[in-house]
PDB file as gemmi writes it, atoms N, CA and C in Angstrom:
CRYST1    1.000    1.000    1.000  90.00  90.00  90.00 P 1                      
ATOM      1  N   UNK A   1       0.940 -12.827  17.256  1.00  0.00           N  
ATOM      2  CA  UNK A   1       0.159 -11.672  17.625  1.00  0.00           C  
ATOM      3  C   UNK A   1       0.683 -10.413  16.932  1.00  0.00           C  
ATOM      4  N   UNK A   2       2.049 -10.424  16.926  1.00  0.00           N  
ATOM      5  CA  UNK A   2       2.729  -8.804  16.352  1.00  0.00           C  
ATOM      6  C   UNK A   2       2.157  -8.932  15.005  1.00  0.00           C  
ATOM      7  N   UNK A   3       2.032 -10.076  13.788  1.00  0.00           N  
ATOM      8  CA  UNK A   3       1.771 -10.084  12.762  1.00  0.00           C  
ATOM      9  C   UNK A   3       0.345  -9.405  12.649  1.00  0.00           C  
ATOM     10  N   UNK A   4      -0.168  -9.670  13.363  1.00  0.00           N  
ATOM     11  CA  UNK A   4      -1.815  -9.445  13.377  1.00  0.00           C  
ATOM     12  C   UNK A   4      -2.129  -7.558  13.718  1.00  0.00           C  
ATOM     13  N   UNK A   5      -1.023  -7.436  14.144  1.00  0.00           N  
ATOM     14  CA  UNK A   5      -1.025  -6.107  15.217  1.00  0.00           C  
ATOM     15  C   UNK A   5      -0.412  -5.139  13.735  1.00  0.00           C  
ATOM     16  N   UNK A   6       0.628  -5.729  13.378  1.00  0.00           N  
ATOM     17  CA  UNK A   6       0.720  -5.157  11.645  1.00  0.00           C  
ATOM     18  C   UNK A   6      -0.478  -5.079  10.620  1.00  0.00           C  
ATOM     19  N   UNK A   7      -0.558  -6.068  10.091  1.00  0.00           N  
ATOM     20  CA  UNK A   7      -1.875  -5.825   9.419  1.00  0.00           C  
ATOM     21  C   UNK A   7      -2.952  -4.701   9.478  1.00  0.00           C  
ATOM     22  N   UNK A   8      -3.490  -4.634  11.222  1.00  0.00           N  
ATOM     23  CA  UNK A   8      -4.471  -3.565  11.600  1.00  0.00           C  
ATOM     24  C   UNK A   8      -3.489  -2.381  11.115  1.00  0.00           C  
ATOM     25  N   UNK A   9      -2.615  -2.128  11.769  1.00  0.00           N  
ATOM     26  CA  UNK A   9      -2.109  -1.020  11.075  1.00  0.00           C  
ATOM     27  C   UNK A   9      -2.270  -0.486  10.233  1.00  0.00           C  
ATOM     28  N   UNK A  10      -1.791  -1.146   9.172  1.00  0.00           N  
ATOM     29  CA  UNK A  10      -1.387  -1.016   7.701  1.00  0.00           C  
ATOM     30  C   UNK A  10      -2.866  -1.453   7.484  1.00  0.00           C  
ATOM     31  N   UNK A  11      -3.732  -1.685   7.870  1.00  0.00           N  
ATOM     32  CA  UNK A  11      -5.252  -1.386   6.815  1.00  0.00           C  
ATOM     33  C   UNK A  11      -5.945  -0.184   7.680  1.00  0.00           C  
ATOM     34  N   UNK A  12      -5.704   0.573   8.386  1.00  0.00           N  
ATOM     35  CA  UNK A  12      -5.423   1.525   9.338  1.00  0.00           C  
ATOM     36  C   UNK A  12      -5.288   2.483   7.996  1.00  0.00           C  
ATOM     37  N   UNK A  13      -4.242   2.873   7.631  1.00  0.00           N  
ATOM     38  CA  UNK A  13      -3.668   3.374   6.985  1.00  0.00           C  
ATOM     39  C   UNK A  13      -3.918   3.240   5.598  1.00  0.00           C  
ATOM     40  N   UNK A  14      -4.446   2.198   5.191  1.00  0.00           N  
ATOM     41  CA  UNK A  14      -5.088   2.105   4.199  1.00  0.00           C  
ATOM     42  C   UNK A  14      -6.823   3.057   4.364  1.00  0.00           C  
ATOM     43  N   UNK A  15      -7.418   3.149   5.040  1.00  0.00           N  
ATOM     44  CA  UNK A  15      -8.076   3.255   4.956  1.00  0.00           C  
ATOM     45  C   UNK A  15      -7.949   4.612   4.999  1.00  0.00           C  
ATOM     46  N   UNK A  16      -7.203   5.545   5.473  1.00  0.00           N  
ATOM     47  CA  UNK A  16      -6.687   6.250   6.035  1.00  0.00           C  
ATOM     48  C   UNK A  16      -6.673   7.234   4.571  1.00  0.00           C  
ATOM     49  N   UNK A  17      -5.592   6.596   4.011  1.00  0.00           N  
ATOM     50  CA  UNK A  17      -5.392   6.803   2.541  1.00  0.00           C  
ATOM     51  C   UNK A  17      -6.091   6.992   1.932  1.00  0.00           C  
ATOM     52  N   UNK A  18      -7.188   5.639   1.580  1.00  0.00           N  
ATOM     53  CA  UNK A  18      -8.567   5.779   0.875  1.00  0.00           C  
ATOM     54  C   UNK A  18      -9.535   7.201   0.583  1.00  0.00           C  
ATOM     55  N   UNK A  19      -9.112   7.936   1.857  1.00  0.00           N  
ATOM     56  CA  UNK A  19     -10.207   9.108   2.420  1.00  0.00           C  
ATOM     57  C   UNK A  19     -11.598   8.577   2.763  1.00  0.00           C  
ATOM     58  N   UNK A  20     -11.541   8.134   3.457  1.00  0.00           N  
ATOM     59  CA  UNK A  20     -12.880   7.606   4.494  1.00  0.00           C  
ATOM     60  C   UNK A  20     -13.291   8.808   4.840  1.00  0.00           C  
ATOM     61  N   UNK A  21     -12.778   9.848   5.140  1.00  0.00           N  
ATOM     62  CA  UNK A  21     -13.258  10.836   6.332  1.00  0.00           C  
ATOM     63  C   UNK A  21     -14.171  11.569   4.991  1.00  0.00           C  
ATOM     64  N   UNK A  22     -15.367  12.378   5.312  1.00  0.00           N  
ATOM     65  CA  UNK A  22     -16.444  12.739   4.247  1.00  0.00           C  
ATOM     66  C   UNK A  22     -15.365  14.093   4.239  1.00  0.00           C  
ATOM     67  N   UNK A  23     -14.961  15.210   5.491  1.00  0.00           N  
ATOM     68  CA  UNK A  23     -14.033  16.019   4.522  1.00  0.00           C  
ATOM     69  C   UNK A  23     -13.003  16.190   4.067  1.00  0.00           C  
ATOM     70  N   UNK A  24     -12.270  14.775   4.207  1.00  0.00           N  
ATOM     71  CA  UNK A  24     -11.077  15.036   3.299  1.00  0.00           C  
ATOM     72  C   UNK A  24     -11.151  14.418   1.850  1.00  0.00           C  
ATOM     73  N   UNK A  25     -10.808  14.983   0.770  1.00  0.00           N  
ATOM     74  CA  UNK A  25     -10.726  14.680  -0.217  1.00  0.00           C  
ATOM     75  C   UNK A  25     -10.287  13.151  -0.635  1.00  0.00           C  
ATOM     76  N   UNK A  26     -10.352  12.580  -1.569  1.00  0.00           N  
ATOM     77  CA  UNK A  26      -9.388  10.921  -1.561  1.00  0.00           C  
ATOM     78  C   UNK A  26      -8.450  11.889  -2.484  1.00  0.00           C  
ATOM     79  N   UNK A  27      -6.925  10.684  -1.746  1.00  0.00           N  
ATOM     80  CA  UNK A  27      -5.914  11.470  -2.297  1.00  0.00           C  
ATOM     81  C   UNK A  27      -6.099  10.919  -3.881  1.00  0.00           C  
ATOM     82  N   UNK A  28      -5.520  11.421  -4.905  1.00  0.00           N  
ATOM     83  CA  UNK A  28      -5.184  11.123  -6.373  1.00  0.00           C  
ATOM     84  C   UNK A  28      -4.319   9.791  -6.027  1.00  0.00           C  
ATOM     85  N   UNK A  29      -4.691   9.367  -7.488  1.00  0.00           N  
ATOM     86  CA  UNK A  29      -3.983   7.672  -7.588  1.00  0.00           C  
ATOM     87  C   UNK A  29      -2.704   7.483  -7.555  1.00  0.00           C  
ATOM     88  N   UNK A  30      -2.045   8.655  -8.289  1.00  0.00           N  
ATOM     89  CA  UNK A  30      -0.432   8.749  -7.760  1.00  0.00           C  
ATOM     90  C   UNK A  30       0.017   9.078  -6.794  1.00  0.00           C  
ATOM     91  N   UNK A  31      -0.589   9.751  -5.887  1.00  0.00           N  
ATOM     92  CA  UNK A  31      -0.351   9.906  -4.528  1.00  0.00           C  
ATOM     93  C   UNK A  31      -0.389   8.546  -3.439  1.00  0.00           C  
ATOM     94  N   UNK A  32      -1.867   7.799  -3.586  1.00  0.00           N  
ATOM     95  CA  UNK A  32      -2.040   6.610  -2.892  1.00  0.00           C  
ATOM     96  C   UNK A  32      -0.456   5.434  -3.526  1.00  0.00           C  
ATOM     97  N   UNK A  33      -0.207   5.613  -4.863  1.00  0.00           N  
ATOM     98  CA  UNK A  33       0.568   4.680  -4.904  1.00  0.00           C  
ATOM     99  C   UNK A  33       1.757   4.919  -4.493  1.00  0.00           C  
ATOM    100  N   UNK A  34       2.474   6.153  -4.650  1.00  0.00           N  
ATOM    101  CA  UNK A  34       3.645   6.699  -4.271  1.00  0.00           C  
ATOM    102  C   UNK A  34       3.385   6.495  -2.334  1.00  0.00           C  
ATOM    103  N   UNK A  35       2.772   6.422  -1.917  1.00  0.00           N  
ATOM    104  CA  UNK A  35       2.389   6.415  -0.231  1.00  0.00           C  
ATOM    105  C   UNK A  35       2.803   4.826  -0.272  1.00  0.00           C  
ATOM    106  N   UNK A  36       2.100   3.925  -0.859  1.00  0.00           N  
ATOM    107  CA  UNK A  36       2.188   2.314  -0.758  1.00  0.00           C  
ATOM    108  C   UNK A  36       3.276   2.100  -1.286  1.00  0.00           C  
ATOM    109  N   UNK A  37       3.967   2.294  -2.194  1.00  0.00           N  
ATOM    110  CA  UNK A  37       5.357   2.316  -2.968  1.00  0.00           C  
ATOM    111  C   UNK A  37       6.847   2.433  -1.745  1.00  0.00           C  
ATOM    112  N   UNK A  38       6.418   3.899  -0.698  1.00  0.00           N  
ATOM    113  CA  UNK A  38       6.834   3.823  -0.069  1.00  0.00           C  
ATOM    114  C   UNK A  38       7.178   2.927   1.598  1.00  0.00           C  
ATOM    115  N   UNK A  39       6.202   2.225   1.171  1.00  0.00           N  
ATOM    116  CA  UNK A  39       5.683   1.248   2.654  1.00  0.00           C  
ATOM    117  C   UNK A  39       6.709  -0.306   2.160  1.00  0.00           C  
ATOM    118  N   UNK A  40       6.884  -0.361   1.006  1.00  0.00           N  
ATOM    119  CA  UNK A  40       7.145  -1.945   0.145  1.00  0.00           C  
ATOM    120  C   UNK A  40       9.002  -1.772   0.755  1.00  0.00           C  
ATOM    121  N   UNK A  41       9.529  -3.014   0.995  1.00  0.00           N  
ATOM    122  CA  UNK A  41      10.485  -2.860   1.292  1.00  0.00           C  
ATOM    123  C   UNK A  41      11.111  -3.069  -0.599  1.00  0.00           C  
ATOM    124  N   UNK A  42      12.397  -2.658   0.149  1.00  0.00           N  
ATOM    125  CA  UNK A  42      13.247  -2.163  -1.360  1.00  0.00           C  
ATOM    126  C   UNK A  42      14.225  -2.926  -1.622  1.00  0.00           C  
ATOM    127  N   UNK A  43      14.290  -4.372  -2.343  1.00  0.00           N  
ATOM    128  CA  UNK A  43      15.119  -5.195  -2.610  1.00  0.00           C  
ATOM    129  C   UNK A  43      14.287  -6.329  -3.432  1.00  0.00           C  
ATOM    130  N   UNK A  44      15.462  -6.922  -3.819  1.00  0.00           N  
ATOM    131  CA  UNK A  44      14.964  -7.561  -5.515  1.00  0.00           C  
ATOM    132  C   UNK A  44      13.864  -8.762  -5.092  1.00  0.00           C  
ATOM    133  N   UNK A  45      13.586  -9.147  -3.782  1.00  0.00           N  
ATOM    134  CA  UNK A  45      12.476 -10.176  -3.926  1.00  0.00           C  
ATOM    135  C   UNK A  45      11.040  -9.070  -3.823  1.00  0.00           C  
ATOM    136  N   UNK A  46      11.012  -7.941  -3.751  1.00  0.00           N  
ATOM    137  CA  UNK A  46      10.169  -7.039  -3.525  1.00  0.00           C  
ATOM    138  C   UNK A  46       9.516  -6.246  -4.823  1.00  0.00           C  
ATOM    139  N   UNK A  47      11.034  -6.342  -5.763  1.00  0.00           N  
ATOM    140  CA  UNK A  47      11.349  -5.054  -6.595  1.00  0.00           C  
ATOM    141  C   UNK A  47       9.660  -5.074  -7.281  1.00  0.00           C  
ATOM    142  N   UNK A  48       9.697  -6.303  -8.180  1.00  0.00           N  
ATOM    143  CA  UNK A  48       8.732  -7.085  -9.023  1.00  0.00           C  
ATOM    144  C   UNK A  48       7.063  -6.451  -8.428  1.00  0.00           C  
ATOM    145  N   UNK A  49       7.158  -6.766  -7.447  1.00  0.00           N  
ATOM    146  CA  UNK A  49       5.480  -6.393  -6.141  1.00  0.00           C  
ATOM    147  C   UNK A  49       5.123  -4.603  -6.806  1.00  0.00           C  
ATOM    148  N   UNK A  50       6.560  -3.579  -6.345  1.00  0.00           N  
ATOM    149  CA  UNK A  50       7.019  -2.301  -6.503  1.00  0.00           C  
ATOM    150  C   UNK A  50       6.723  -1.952  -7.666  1.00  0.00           C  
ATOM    151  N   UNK A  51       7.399  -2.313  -9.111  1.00  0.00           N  
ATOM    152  CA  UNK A  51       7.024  -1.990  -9.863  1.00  0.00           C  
ATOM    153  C   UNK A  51       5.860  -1.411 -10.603  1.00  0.00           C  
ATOM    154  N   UNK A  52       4.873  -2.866  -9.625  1.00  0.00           N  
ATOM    155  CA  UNK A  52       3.156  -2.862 -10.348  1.00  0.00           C  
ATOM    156  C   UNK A  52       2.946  -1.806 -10.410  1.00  0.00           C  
ATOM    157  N   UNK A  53       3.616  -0.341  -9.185  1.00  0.00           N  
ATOM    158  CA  UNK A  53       2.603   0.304  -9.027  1.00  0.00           C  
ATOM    159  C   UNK A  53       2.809   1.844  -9.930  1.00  0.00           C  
ATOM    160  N   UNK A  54       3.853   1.744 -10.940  1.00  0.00           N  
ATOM    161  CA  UNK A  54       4.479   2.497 -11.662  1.00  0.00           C  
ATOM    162  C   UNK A  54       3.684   2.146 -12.681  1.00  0.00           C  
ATOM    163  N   UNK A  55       3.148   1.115 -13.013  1.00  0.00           N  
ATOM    164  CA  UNK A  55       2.533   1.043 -14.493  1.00  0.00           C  
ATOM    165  C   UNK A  55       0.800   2.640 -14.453  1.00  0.00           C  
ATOM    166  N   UNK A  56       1.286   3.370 -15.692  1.00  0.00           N  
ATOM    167  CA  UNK A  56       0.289   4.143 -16.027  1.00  0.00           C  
ATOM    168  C   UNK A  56      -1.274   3.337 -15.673  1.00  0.00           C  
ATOM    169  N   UNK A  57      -1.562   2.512 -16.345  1.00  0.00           N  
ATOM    170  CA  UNK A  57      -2.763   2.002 -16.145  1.00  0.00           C  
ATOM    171  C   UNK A  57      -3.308   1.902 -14.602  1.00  0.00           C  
ATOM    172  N   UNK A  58      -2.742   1.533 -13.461  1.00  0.00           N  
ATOM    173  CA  UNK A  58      -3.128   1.319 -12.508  1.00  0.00           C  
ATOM    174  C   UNK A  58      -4.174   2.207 -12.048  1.00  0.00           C  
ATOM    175  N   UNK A  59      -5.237   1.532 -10.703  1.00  0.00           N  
ATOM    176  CA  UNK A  59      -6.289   2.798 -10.621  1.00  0.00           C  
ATOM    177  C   UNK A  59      -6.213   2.270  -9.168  1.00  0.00           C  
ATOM    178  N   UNK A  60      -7.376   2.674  -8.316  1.00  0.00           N  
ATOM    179  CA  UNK A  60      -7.314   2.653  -7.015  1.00  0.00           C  
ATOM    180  C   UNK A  60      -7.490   0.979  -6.126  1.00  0.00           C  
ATOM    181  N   UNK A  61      -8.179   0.244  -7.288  1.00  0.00           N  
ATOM    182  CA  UNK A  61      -8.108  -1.046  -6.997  1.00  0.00           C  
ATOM    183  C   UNK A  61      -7.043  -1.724  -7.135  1.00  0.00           C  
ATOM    184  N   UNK A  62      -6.664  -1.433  -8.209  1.00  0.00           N  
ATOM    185  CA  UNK A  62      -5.386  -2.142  -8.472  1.00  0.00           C  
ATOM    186  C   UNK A  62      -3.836  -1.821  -7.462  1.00  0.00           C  
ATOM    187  N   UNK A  63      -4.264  -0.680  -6.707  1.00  0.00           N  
ATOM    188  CA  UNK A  63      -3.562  -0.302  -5.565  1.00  0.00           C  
ATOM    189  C   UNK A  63      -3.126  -1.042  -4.839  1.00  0.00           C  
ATOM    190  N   UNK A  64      -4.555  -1.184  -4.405  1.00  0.00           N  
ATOM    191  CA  UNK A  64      -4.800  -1.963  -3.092  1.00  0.00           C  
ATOM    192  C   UNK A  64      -5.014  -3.586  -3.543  1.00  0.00           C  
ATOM    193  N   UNK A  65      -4.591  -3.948  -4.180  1.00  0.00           N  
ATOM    194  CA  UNK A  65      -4.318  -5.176  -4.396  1.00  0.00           C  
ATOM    195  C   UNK A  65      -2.811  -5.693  -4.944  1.00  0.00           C  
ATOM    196  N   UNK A  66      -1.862  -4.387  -5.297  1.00  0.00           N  
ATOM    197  CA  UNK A  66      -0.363  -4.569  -5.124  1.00  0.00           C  
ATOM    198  C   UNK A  66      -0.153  -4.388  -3.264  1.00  0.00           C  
ATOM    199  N   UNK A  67      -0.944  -3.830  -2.795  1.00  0.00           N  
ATOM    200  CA  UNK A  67      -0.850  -3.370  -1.284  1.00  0.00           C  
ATOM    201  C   UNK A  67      -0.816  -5.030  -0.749  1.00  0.00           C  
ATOM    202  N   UNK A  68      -1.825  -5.760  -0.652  1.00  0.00           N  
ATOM    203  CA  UNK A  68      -2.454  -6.664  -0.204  1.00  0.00           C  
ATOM    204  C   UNK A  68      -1.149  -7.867  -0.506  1.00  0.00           C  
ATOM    205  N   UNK A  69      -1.264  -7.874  -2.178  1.00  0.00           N  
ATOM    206  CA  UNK A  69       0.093  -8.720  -2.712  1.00  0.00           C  
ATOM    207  C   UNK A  69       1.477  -8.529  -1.665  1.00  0.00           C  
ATOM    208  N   UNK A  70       1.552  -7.329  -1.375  1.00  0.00           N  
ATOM    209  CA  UNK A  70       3.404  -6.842  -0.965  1.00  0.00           C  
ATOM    210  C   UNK A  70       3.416  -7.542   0.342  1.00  0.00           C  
ATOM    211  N   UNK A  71       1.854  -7.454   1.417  1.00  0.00           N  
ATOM    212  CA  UNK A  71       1.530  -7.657   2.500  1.00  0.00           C  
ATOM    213  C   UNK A  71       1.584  -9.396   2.908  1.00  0.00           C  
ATOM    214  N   UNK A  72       0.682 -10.035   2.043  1.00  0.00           N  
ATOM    215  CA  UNK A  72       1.289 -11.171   1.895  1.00  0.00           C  
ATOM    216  C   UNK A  72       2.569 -12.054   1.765  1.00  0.00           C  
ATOM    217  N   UNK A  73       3.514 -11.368   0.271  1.00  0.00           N  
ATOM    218  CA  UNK A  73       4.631 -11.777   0.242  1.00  0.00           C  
ATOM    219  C   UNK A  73       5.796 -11.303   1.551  1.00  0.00           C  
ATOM    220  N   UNK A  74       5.156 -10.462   2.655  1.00  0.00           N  
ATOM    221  CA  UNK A  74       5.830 -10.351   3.827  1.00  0.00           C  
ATOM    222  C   UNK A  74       7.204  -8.931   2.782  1.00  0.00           C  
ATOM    223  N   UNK A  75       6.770  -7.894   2.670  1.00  0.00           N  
ATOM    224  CA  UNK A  75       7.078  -6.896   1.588  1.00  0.00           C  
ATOM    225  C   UNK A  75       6.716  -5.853   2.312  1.00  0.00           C  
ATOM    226  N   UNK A  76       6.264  -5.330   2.789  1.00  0.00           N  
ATOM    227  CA  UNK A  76       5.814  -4.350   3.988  1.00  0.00           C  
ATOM    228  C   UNK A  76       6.932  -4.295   4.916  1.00  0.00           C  
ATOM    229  N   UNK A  77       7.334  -3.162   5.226  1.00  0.00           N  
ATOM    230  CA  UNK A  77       7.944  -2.514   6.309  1.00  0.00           C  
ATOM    231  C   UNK A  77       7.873  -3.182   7.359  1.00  0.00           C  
ATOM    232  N   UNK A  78       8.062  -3.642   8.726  1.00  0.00           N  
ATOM    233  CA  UNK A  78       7.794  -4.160   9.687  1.00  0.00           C  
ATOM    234  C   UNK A  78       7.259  -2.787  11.134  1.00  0.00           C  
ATOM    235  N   UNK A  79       8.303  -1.573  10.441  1.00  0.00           N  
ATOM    236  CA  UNK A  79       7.846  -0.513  11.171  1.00  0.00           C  
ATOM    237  C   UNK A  79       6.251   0.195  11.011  1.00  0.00           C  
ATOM    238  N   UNK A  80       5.816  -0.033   9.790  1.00  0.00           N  
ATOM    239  CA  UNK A  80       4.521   1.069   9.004  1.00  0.00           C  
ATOM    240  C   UNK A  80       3.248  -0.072   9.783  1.00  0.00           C  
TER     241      UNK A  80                                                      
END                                                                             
């Protein structure tokens, strides 16, 4: 159940991020990644997940699919 209770969260917060709300702006792509960057835990089975999100090219999909990746490999915070 707690696993499940994470997830909502953290797509909570994703969505959150996204800018769903019509007046808040969506944050910029370095912002969303530096936010998810910060959620990834920080050690070498992680590092690899982390990195993705430093590459220049990345855009808002590709975000949220290092997001999704980190979430899976159990890479997520347990607190966020």
């Amino acid at each position: 159940m707690k696993p499940m209770l994470i997830a909502t969260v953290a797509m909570a917060v994703i969505l959150f991020i996204s800018g769903c709300a019509k007046q808040e702006q969506a944050l910029e792509t370095s912002k969303r990644a530096e936010l998810i960057t910060e959620m990834i835990i920080d050690n070498a089975s992680c590092r690899a997940v982390k990195d993705k999100l430093t590459l220049p090219s990345i855009d808002n999909d590709g975000i949220e699919r290092v997001y999704f990746e980190a979430l899976k490999a159990g890479c997520i915070h347990k607190d966020v």
